[in-house]
Structure formats: structure tokens, C-alpha cells
N, C-alpha and C positions, 0 to 999 in steps of 0.2 A: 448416477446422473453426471455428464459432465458436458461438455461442446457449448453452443449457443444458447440453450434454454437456463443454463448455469449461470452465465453472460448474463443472460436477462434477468433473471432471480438477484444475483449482485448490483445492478443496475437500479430496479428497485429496491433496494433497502437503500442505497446510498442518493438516493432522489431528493432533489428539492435544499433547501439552506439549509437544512441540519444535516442530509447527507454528503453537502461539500464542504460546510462545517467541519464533519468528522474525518472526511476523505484530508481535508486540510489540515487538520491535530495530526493526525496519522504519518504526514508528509513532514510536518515539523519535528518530530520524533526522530526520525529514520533518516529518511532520503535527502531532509536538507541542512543536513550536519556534516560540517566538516572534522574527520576526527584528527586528531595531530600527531606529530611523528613519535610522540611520548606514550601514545594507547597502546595497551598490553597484548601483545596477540589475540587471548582468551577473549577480551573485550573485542577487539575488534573483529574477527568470529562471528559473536554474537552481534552484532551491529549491524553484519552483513546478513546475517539470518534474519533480521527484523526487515530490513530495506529488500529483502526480496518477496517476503511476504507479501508486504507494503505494495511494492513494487506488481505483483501477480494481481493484488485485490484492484487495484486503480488501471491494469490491462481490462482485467474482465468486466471492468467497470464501464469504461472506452467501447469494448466490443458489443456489451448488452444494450447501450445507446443509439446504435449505428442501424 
């Protein structure tokens, strides 16, 4: 399964205040950190692996709404 019904399926589970709620925890994790010139490659890496995740679930999230 993937395309727009996938979209939609994302869409609802993150519905309503607990699902911007968690879209919001999710966002404060990842995408709204700034990391500093002192983080280890390794780590920053992984950081960008979370923030793309992040990043893909809050698209398909955006597209199952529309």
C-alpha cells in the first residue's frame, strides 16, 4: 500500500489534539533542534535519520488532510 490512501491512513491516527500533540513531541525531538558545531558525525547521522522520518510522517500527514 502506498500513494494517497497511505496519506490518509497517517492522517488519521494523527487527528484531533493528541494526534498534534504527538506530531508536536515528534517535531521537538528532531526537526526543532539545533545541533552545534561540537556533535559527532555519528550523532549527527542519526539526528538526520530521525528528522527525515519525522519529516516524511508530518508530509504524509499534510497530504491525507487535503
Amino acid at each position: 500500500m502506498a500513494g494517497p490512501e497511505l496519506d490518509r491512513i497517517f492522517a488519521r491516527c494523527f487527528r484531533g489534539a493528541d494526534g498534534e500533540a504527538a506530531l508536536a513531541y515528534l517535531r521537538g525531538l528532531t526537526v526543532e533542534i539545533a545541533a552545534g558545531p561540537e556533535i559527532e558525525d555519528r550523532r549527527l547521522r542519526h539526528l538526520e535519520g530521525q528528522r527525515f522520518i519525522v519529516r516524511t510522517i508530518i508530509n504524509m500527514v499534510e497530504r491525507g488532510r487535503r
